[in-house]
C-alpha positions as CSV (number, residue, x, y, z in Angstrom):
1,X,0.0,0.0,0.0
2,X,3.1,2.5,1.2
3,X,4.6,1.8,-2.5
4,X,1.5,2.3,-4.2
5,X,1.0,6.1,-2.3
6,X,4.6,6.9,-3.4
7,X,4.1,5.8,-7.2
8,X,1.1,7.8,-7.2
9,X,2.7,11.1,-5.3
10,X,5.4,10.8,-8.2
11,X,3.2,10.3,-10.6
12,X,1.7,13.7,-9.4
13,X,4.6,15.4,-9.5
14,X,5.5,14.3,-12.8
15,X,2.2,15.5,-14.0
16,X,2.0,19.1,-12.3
17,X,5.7,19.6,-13.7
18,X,4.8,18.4,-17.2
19,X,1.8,21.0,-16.9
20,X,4.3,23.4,-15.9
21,X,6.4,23.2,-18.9
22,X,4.0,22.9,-21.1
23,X,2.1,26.5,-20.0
24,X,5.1,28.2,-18.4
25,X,8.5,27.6,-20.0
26,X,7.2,26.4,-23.6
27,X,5.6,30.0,-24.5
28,X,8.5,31.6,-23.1
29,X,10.5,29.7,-25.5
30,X,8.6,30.3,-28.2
31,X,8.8,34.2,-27.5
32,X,11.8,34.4,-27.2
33,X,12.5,32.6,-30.9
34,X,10.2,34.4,-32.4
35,X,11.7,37.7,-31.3
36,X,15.2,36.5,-32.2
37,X,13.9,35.9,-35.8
38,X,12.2,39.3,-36.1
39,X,15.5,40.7,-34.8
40,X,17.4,39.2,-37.2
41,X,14.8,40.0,-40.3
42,X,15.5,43.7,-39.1
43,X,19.4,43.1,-39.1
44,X,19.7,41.7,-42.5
45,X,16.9,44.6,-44.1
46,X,19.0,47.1,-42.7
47,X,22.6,45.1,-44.0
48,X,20.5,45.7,-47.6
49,X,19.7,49.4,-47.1
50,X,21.2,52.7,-48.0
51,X,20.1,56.0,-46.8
52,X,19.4,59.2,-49.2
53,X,19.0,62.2,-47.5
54,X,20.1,65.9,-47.9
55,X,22.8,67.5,-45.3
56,X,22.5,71.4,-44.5
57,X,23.7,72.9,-48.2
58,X,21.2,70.7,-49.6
59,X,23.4,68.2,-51.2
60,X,22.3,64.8,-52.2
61,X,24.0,62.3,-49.9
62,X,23.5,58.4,-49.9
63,X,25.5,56.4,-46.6
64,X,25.1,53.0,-45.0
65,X,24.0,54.6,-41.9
66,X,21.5,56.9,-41.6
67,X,22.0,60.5,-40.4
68,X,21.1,61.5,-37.1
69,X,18.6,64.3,-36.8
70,X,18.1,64.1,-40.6
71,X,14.8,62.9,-42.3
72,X,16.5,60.2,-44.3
73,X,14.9,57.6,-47.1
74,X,15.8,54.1,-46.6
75,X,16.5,52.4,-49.9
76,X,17.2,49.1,-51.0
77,X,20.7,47.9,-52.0
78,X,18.7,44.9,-54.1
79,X,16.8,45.9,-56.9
80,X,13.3,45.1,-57.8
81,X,12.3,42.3,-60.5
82,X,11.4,43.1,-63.7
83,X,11.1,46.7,-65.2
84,X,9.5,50.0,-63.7
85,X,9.0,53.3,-65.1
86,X,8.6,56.4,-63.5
87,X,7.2,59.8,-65.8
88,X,4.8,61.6,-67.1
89,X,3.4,61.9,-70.3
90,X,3.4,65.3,-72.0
C-alpha cells in the first residue's frame, strides 16, 4: 500500500511539472524565438539598405548609416524584378 502512495505522489509530480512546462517555460521559448527571428529580419533589411538624404547645403547624400537628426529615405541595395517606369506623359 506505502509503494503504491509513493508511485502515485510521483506520478503527481510528474504530472503538475509536465503541466508546468508545457504553460510556463514552452511559451516563453517560443517568444523568445520568435523575437530572435524578427531581430534578425531587421538586421539583415537594414545590411540591404542605403540612406538618401540631404545635409545642411542641400546636397544629395546616400551612406550605409543613416544620419542623425536628418529625415533620411531608406533604400534598398537589391533591386526590384522586372522593369519599372517612373514619368509623365506630355
Amino acid at each position: 500500500m506505502m509503494k503504491q502512495a509513493g508511485i502515485l505522489m510521483l506520478a503527481i509530480v510528474a504530472a503538475v511539472a509536465a503541466w508546468w512546462w508545457f504553460t510556463q517555460e514552452m511559451p516563453r521559448r517560443q517568444h523568445a524565438r520568435e523575437v530572435a527571428a524578427e531581430m534578425a529580419a531587421v538586421q539583415a533589411e537594414r545590411a540591404n539598405s542605403l540612406y538618401r538624404w540631404r545635409d545642411a547645403d542641400g546636397n544629395l547624400q546616400v551612406t550605409q548609416a543613416p544620419p542623425k537628426g536628418r529625415k533620411y529615405e531608406r533604400i534598398s541595395r537589391t533591386p526590384k524584378p522586372g522593369m519599372e517606369v517612373h514619368g509623365t506623359s506630355e
